[in-house]
Wavefront OBJ file of the C-alpha trace (Angstrom):
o trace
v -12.053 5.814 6.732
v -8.698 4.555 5.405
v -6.608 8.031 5.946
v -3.154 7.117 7.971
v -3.918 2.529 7.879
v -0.410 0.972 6.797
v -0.891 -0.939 3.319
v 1.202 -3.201 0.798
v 0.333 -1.328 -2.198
v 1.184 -2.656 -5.807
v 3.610 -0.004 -7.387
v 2.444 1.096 -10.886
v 5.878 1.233 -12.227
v 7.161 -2.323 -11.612
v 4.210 -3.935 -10.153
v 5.460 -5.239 -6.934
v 4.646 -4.898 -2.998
v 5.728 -2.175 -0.725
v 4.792 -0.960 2.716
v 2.932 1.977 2.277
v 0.472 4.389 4.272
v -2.668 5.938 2.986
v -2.248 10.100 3.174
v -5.813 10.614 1.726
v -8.903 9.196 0.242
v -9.291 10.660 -3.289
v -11.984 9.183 -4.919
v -14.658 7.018 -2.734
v -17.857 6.206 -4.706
v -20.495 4.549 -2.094
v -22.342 2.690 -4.906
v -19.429 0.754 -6.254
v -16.651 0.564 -3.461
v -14.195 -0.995 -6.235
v -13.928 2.299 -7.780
v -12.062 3.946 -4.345
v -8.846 5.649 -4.827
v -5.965 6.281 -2.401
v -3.188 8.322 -2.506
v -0.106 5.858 -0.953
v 2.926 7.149 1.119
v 5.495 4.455 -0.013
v 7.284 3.791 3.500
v 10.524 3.495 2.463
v 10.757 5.325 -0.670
v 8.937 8.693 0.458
v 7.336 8.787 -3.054
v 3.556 8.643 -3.613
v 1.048 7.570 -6.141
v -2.568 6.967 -6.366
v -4.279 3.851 -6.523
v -7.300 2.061 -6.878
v -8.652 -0.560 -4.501
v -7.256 -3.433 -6.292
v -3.734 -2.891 -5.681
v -3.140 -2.632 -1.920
v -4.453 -4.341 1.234
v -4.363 -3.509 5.181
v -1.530 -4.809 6.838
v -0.893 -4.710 10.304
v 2.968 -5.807 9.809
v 3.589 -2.815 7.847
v 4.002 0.291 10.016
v 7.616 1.985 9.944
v 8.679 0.142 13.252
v 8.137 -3.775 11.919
v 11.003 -6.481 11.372
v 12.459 -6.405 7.314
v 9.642 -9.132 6.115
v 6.463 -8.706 6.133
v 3.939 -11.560 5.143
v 0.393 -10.679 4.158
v -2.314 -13.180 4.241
v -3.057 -12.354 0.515
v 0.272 -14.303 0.081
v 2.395 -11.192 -1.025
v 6.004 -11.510 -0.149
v 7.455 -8.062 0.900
v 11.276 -7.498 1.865
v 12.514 -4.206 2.749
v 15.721 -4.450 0.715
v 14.258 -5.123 -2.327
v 16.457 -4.070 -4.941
v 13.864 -3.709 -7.587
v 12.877 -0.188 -7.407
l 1 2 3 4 5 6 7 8 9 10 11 12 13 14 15 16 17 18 19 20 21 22 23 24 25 26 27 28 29 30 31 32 33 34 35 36 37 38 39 40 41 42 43 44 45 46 47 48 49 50 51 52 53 54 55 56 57 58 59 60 61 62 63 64 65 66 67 68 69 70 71 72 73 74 75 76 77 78 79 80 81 82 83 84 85
């Protein structure tokens, strides 16, 4: 269902946006959708974490061949040379 979409997933460590690609579905409860859990590919990091619903969206900017900013309609602000992480 989501396996391989390009995200902006909220990193756990420092909270912020990053491009990201889901590698697998680990948890997916079909009574409560909120309670799904990802696994996340960060794009430009090559580090991954899982993560629950809340913290990343579908973006179509995000795959590995976009420009350096990437604007979701959620209003997150994403910059590949983010020197936060």
């Amino acid at each position: 269902m989501f396996s391989d979409d390009y995200v902006l997933a909220q990193y756990s460590v420092d909270n912020q946006w990053y491009r990201g690609r889901i590698k697998d579905v680990v948890q997916h409860d079909m009574n409560d959708f909120s309670k799904t859990v990802v696994e996340v590919a960060y794009l430009d990091f090559g580090n991954t974490e899982q993560t629950s619903l809340d913290r990343w969206v579908v973006c179509g900017c995000c795959s590995p061949f976009t420009s350096e900013t990437c604007v979701e309609r959620v209003g997150v602000r994403y910059t590949v040379n983010s020197s936060t992480r």
